[in-house]
C-alpha positions as CSV (number, residue, x, y, z in Angstrom):
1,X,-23.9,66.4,34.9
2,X,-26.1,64.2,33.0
3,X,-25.1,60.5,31.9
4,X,-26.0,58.6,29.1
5,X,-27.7,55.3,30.0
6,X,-25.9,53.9,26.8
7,X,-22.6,55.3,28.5
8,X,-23.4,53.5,31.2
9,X,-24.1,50.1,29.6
10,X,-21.2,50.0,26.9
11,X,-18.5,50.7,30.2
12,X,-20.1,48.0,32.0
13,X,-20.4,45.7,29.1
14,X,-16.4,46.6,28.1
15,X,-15.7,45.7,32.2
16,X,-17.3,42.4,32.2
17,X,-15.2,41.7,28.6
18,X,-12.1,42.8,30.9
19,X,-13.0,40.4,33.5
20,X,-13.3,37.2,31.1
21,X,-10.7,38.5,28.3
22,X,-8.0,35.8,30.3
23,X,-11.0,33.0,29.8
24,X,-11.5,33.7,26.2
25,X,-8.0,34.3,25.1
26,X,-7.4,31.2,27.1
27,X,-10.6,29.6,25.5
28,X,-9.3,30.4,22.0
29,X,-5.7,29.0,21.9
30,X,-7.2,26.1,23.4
31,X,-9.1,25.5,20.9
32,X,-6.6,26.2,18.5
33,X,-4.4,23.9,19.8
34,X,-7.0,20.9,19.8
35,X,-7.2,21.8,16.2
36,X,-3.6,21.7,15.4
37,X,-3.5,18.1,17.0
38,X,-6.7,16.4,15.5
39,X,-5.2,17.9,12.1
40,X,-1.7,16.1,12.7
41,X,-3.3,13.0,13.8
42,X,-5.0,12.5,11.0
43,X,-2.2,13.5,8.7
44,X,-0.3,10.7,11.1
45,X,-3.1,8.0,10.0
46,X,-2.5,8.8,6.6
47,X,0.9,8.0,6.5
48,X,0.6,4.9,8.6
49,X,1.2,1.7,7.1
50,X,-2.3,0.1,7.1
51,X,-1.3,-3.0,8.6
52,X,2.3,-4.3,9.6
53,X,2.7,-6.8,6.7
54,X,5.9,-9.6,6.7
55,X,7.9,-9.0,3.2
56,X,7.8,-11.9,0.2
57,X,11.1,-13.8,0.2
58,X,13.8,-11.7,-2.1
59,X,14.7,-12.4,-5.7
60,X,18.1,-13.7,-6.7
61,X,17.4,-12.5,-10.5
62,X,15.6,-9.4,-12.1
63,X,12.7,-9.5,-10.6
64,X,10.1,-9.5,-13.3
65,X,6.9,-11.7,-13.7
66,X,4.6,-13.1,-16.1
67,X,4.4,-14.7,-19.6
68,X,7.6,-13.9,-21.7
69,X,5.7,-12.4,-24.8
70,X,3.9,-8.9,-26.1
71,X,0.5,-7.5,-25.6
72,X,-1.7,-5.8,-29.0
73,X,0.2,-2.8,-28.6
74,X,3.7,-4.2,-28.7
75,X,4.6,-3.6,-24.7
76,X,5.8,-6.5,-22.9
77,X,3.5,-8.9,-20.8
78,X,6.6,-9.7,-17.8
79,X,5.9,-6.6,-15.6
80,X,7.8,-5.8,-12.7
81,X,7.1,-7.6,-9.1
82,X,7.1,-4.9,-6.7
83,X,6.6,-6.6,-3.7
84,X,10.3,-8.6,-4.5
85,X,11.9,-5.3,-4.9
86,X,10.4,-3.9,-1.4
87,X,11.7,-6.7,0.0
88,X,15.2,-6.0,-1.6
89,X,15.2,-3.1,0.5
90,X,13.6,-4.4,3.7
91,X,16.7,-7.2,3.9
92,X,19.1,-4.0,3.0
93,X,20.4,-5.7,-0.1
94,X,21.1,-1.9,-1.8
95,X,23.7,-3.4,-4.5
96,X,20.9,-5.3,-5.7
97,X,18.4,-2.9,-5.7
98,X,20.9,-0.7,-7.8
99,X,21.8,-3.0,-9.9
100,X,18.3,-4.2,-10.9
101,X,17.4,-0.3,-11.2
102,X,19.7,0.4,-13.5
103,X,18.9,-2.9,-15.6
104,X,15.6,-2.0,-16.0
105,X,16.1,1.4,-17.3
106,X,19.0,0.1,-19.5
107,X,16.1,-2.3,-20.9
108,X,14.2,0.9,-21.6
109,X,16.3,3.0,-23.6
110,X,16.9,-0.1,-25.7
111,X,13.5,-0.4,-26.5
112,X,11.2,2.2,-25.4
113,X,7.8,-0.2,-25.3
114,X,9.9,-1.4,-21.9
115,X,8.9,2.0,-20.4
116,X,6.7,0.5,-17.6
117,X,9.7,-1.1,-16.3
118,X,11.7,1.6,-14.7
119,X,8.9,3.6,-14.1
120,X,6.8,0.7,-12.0
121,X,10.3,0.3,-10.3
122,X,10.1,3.5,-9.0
123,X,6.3,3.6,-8.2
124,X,7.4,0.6,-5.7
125,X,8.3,2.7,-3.2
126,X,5.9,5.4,-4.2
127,X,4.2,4.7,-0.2
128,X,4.3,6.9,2.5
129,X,5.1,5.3,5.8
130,X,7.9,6.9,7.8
131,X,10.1,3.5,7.9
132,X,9.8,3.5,4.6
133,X,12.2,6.9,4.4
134,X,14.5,5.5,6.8
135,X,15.4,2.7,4.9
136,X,15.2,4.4,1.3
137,X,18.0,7.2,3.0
138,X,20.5,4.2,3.8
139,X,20.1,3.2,0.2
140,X,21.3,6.4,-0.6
141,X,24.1,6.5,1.4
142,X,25.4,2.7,0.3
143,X,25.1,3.5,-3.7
144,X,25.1,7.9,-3.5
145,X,26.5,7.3,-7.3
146,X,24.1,5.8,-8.8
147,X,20.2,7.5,-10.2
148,X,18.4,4.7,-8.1
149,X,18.5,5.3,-5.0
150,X,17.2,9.2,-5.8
151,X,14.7,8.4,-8.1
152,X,12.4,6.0,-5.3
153,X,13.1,8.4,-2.6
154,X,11.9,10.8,-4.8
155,X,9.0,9.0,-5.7
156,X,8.7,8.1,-1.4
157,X,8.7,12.1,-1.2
158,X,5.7,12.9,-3.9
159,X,3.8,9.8,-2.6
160,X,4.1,11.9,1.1
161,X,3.1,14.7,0.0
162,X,-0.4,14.2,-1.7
163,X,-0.6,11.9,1.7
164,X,0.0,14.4,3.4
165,X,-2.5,16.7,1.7
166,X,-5.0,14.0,1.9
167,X,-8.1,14.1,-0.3
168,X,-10.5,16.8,0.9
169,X,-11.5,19.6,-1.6
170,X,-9.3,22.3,-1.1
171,X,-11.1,24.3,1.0
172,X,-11.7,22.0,3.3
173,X,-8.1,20.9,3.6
174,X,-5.9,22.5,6.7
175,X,-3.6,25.3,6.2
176,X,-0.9,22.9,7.8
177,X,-1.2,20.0,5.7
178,X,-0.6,22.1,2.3
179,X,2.0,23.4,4.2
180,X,3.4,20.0,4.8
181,X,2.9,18.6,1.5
182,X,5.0,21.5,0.0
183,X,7.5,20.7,2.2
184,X,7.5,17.0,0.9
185,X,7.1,18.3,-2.9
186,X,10.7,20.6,-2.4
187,X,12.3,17.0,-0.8
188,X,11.0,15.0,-3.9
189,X,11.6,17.6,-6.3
190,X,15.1,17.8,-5.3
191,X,16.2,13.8,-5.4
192,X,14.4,13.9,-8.5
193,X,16.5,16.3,-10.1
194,X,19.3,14.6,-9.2
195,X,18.9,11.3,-10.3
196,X,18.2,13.2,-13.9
197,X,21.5,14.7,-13.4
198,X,22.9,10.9,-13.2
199,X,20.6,9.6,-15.6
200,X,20.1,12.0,-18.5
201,X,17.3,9.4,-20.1
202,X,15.3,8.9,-17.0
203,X,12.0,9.3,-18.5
204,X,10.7,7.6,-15.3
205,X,11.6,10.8,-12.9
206,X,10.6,13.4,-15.4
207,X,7.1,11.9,-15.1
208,X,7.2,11.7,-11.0
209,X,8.3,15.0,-11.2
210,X,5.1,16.1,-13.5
211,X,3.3,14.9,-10.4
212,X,5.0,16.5,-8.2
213,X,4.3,19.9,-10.2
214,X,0.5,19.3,-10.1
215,X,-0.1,21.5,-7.5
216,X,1.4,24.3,-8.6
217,X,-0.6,24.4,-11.5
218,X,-0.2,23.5,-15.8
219,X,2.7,26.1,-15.7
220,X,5.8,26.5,-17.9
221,X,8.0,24.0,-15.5
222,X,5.6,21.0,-15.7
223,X,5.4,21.6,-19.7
224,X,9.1,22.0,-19.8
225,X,9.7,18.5,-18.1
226,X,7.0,16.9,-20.4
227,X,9.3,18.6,-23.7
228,X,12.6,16.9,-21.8
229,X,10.9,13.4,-21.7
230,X,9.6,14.0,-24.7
231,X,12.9,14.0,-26.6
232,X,14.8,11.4,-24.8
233,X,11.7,9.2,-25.8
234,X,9.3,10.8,-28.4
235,X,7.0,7.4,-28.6
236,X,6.6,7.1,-24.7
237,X,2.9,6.6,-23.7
238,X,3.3,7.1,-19.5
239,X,4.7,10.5,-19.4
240,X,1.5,11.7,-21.7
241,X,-1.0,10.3,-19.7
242,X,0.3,11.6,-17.0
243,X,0.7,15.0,-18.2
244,X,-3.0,14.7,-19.9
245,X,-3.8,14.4,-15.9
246,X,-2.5,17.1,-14.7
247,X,-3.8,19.5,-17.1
248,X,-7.6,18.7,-16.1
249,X,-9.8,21.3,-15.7
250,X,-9.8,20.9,-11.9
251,X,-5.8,21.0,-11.6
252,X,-6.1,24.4,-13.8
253,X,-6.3,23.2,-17.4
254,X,-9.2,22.7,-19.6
255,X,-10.4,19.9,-21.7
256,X,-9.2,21.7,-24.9
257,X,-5.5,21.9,-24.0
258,X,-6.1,18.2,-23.2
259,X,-7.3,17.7,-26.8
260,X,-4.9,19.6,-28.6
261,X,-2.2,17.6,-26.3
262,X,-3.7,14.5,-27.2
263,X,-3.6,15.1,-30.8
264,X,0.4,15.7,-30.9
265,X,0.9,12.1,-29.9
266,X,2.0,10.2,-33.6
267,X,0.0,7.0,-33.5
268,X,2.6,5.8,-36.0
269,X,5.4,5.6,-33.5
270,X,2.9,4.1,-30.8
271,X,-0.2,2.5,-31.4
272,X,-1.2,3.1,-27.2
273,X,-0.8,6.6,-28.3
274,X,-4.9,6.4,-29.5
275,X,-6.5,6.4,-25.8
276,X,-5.2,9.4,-24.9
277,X,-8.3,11.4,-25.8
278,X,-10.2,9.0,-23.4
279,X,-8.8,10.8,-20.5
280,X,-11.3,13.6,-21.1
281,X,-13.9,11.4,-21.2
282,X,-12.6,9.7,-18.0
283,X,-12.8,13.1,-16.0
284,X,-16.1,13.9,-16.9
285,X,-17.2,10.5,-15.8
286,X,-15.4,11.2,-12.3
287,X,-17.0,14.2,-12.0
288,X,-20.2,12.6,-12.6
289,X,-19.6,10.5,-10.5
290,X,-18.7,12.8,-7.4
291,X,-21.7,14.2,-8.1
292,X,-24.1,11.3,-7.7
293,X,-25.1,10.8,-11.3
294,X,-23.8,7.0,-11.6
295,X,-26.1,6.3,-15.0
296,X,-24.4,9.5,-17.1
297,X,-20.7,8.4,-15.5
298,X,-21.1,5.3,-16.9
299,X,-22.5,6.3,-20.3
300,X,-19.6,8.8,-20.4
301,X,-16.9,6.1,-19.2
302,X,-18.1,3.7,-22.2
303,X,-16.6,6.7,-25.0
304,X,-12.9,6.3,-22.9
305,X,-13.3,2.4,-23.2
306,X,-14.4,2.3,-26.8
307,X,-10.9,3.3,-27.8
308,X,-9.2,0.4,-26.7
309,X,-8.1,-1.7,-23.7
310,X,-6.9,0.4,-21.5
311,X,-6.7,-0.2,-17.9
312,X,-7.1,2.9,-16.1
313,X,-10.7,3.4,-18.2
314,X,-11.6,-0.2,-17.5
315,X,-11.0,0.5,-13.6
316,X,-13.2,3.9,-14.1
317,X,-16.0,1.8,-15.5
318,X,-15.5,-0.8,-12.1
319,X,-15.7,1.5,-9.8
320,X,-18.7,3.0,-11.9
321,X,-20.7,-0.4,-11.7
322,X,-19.5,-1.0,-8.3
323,X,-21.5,2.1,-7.2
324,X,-24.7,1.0,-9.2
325,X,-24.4,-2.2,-7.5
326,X,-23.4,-4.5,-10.7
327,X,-20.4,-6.2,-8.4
328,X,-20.2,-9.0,-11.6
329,X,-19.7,-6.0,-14.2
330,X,-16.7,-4.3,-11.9
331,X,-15.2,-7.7,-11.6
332,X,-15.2,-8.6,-14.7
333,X,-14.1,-5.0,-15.8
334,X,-11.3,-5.0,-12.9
335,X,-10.4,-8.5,-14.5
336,X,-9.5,-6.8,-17.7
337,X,-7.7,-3.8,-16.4
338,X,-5.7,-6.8,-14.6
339,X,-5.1,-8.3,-17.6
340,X,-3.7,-5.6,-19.6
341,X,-1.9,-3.7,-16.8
342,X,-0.9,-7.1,-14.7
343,X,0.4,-6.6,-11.0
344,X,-0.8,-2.7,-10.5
345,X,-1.6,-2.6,-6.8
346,X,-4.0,-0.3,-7.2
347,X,-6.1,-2.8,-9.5
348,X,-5.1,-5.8,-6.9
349,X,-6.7,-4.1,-3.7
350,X,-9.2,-2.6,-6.0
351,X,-10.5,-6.2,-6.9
352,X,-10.1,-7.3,-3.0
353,X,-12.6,-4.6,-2.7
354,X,-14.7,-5.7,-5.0
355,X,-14.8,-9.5,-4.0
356,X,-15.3,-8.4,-0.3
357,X,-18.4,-6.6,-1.9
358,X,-19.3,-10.2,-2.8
359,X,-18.6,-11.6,0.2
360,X,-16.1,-14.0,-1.0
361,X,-14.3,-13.3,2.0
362,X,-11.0,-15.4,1.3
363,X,-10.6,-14.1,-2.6
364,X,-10.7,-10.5,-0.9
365,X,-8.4,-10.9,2.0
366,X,-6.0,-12.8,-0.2
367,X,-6.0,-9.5,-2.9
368,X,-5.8,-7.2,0.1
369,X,-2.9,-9.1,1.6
370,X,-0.8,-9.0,-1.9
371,X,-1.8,-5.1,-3.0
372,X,-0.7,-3.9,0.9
373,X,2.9,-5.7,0.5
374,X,3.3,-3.5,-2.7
375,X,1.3,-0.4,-1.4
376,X,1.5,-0.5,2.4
377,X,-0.6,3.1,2.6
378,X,-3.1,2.6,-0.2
379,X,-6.3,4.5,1.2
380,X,-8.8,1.6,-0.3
381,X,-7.4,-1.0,1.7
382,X,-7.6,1.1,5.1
383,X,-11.2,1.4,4.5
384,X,-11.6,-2.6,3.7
385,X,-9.2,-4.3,5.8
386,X,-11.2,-4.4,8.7
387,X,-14.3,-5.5,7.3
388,X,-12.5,-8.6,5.6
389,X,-10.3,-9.3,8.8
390,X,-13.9,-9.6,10.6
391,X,-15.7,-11.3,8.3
392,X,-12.9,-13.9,7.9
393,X,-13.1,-14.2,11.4
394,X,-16.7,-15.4,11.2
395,X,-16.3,-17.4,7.9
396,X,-13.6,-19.2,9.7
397,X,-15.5,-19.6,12.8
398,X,-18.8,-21.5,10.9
399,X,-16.4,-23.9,9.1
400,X,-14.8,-24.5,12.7
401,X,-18.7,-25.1,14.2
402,X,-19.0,-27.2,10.8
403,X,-16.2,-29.4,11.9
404,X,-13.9,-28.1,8.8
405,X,-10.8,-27.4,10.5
406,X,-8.5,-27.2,8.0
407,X,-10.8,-25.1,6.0
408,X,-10.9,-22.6,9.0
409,X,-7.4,-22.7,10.0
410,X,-7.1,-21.6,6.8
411,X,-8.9,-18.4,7.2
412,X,-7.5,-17.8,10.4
413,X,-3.7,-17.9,8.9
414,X,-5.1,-15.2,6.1
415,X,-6.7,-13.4,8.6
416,X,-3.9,-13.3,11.1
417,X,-1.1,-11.9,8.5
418,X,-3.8,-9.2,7.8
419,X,-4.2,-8.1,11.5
420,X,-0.9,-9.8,13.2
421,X,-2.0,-7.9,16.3
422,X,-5.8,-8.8,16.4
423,X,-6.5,-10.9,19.6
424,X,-9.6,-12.5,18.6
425,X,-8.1,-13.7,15.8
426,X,-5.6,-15.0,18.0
427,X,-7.8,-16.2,20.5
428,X,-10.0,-18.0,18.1
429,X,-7.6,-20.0,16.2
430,X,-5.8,-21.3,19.1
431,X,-8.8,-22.4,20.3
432,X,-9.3,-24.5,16.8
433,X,-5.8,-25.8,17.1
434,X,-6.2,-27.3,20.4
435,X,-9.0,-28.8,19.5
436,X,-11.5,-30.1,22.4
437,X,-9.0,-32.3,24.2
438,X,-7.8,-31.4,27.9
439,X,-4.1,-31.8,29.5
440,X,-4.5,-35.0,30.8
441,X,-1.9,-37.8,30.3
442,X,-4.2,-39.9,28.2
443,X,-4.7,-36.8,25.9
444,X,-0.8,-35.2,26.3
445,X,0.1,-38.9,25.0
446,X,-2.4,-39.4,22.0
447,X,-0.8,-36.4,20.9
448,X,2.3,-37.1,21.3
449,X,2.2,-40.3,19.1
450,X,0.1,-38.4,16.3
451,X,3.2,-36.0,16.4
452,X,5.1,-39.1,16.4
453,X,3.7,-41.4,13.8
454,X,3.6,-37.5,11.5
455,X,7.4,-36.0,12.4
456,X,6.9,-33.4,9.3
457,X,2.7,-32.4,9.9
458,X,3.1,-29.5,10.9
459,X,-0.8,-29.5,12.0
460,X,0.3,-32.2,14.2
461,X,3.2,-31.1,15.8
462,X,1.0,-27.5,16.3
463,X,-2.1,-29.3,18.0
464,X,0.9,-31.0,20.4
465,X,2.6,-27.9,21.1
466,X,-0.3,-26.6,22.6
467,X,-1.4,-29.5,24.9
468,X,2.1,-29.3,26.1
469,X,2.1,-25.8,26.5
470,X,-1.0,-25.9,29.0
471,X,1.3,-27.9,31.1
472,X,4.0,-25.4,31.0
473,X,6.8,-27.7,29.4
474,X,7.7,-25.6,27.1
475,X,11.5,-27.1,27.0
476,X,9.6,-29.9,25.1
477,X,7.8,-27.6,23.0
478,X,11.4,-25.9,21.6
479,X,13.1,-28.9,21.5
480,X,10.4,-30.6,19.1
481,X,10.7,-27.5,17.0
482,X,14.4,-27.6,16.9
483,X,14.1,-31.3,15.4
484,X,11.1,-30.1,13.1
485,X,13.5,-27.0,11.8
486,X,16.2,-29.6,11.1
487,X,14.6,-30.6,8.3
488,X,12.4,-27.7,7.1
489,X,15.1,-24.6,8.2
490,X,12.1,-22.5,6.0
491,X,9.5,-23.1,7.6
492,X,8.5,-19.4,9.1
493,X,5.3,-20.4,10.9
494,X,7.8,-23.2,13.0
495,X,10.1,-20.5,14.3
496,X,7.2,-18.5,15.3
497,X,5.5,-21.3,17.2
498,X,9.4,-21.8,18.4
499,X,9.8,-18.2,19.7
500,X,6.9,-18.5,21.3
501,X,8.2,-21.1,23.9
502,X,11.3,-19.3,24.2
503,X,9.6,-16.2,25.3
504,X,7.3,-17.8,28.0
505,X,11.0,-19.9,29.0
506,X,12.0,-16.1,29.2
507,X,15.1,-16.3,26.6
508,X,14.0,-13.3,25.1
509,X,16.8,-13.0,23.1
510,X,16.1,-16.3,21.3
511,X,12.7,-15.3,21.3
512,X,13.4,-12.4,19.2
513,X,15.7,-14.1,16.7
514,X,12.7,-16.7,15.9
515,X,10.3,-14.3,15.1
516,X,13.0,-11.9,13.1
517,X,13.5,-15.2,11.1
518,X,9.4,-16.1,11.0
519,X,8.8,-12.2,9.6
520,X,11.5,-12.6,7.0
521,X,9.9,-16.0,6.0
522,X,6.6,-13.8,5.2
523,X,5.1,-14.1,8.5
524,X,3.5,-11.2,9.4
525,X,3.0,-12.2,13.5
526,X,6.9,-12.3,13.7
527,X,7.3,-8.8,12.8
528,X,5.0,-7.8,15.3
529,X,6.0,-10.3,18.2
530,X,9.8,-9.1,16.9
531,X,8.8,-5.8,17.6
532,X,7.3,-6.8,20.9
533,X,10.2,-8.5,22.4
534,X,12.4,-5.6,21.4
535,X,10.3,-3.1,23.4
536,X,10.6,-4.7,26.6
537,X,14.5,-5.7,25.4
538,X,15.0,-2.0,26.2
């Protein structure tokens, strides 16, 4: 019997595949899993707060901010202070939070120009980090009657979803993480509805909710919401701009349905009304943009601005100049937006940025440090804040070389309640702080008298703390503190320098309680060194 050489090779070739099929199968899920991880790692980064940042003391009124008065257009130039309101909900004040919820949107439907209010109310929590849902679900739970505590979780929920998503082109975005975000978008959707169902005139969640239908597309639904808002509030500008958005050509629109939208809006009933056609001008500049052609983005961004003075064109146009190197021209253009849309975090972190570009290293970490107590996830100031942390770090040290101390304590403090956790920074201010004297006596008791002669420099007491604290007497060290507190009980930066000589005197607990009371002071290092003590509490 005669047979076939290819016979021959194709059973030999299918044996060897039967003797390495366990190594690739093995191989392949392998693989797979690897893949699933790195994809739910960086989904994990995404939603991380960017750095662990000590709330702004609380408000005892509404917390609003700025010049009593109106702007060209007839909209109010208080605007809301976000950070006060996270800070509500950090010290779990939820009556409060309620309470100035529902006053905000009571200020809306008596005058509809007030429509920022309620709706940059809810965009305060609109930040994805875990904690964040932790807290917002107790709200819940202490007011469940009320539309306020739905409407931020549901903007939490939309805020994690596009997180989770992230911001790769579709098709290079995991399977997984559109999974995830529609998981999100069903949470979000769902608190949203109900705080509609408590609030029939909550303009503010029918927009959120337009966002949240963005990904499936300009269907009947998303239009539908638009219509709702619509007639609780026919002269609204927000809920427009927003739907004008989500109908780009990108999203599954086209920029003739953006026209024809833009052309119902009645100028008469809103002047801000006008802009709305620069959105299509806007998009094609971001396009541009993405695609490298900086001169033509910027030529097409100037058509959006022409139409008035409107910030999200003005910070188009700085981003614009930013990437053809004209820093002045974005700050001067982010200055504007700044002006006419006061407080936006977006625009604070986006001029940190922009003076880190400058190198004015202080201006930058000080922007950075205010947008990430509004917008803890914000995806600019992940990609800047080490860059400013480091270069504060240097700027800091040449003043100290210079012999500017207070100038480079200074920059040390900023940089520390950027990066409470960095130990250089760390390092390198206490090293300023105790200066170039030794332990000695002689030294010990120069100090001691400075600290003496100046009971309330804190400087003074600081630069003694630390000569004591090479000697290990760190009774004296909390005792002077106590004293110190006495008379300045709010005085965070004491009870962290306090804590700290209870911790190496091993009264943990104490310990803990100072920096608790430092971080709700606004001092980032005691939410971290709180955090520490209570790990090895356990």
């Amino acid at each position: 019997m005669r047979v076939s050489w290819r016979w021959i090779a194709t059973a030999a070739a299918l044996a060897l595949l039967g003797a390495t099929a366990p190594l690739v199968v093995s191989s392949f899920w392998e693989d797979k899993q690897a893949r699933r991880e790195h994809v739910e790692a960086e989904r994990a980064k995404r939603l991380s707060s960017v750095a662990d940042i000590a709330p702004v003391s609380p408000p005892t009124s509404l917390p609003l901010v700025g010049v009593d008065g109106q702007d060209a257009d007839g909209y109010p130039t208080r605007y809301v202070d976000r950070a006060a309101l996270r800070a509500l909900l950090w010290h779990t004040r939820y009556t409060d939070l309620t309470r100035y919820l529902e006053q905000f949107q009571a200020a809306f439907e008596a005058d509809p120009r007030r429509e920022y209010w309620p709706a940059d109310a809810a965009e305060t929590f609109s930040s994805a980090e875990p904690n964040l849902r932790v807290a917002l679900d107790s709200w819940v739970e202490a007011t469940p009657n009320s539309f306020a505590p739905y409407l931020a979780r549901g903007n939490y929920w939309v805020e994690v979803a596009y997180a989770r998503r992230g911001t790769k082109w579709a098709r290079e975005t995991a399977r997984e993480d559109f999974d995830a975000m529609e998981e999100a978008l069903e949470r979000g959707l769902a608190d949203l509805d109900r705080s509609i169902a408590l609030r029939p005139g909550l303009v503010a969640a029918q927009r959120t909710k337009i966002r949240a239908l963005m990904n499936r597309g300009a269907g009947p639904d998303m239009r539908q919401t638009v219509d709702d808002a619509l007639a609780v509030c026919p002269s609204c500008f927000q809920v427009r701009a927003t739907f004008i958005t989500a109908i780009i050509p990108r999203w599954g629109g086209s920029y003739e349905a953006m026209g024809r939208f833009a052309e119902e809006g009645n100028t008469t009933l809103n002047r801000r009304l006008r802009v709305l056609p620069g959105y299509i001008e806007r998009d094609r500049a971001q396009l541009l943009e993405i695609d490298g052609q900086h001169a033509q983005a910027l030529t097409m961004i100037d058509r959006a601005c022409a139409l008035g003075e409107y910030w999200e064109f003005l910070e188009e146009r700085a981003r614009i100049r930013d990437r053809l190197d004209d820093q002045a021209g974005a700050l001067a253009d982010v200055e504007r937006a700044l002006a006419a849309r006061p407080g936006h975090p977006r625009l604070v972190i986006l001029r940190g940025y922009l003076h880190s570009r400058a190198r004015q290293w202080e201006l930058a970490g000080r922007d950075l440090l205010a947008g990430l107590r509004m917008h803890p996830t914000d995806r600019t100031a992940r990609h800047s804040l080490g860059t400013v942390v480091q270069n504060l770090v240097y700027a800091g040290w040449v003043h100290h070389q210079a012999g500017r101390r207070p100038e480079a304590l200074k920059l040390y403090d900023l940089a520390a309640e950027l990066a409470p956790r960095n130990q250089e920074v760390q390092g390198r201010r206490n090293a300023i702080i105790a200066g170039a004297g030794g332990s000695g006596a002689e030294e010990v008791d120069r100090l001691e008298e400075a600290a003496r002669r100046s009971p309330d420099d804190f400087r003074a007491l600081q630069q003694f703390d630390h000569a004591l604290s090479r000697r290990g007497e760190f009774h004296r060290i909390a005792e002077m503190w106590t004293a110190y507190l006495a008379r300045h009980p709010q005085d965070g930066p004491a009870y962290l320098e306090r804590g700290g000589a209870y911790f190496h005197l091993q009264q943990l607990s104490e310990a803990r309680a100072d920096a608790r009371m430092a971080c709700e002071l606004g001092v980032s290092e005691g939410c971290a060194r709180e955090k520490q003590v209570a790990a090895m509490q356990k």
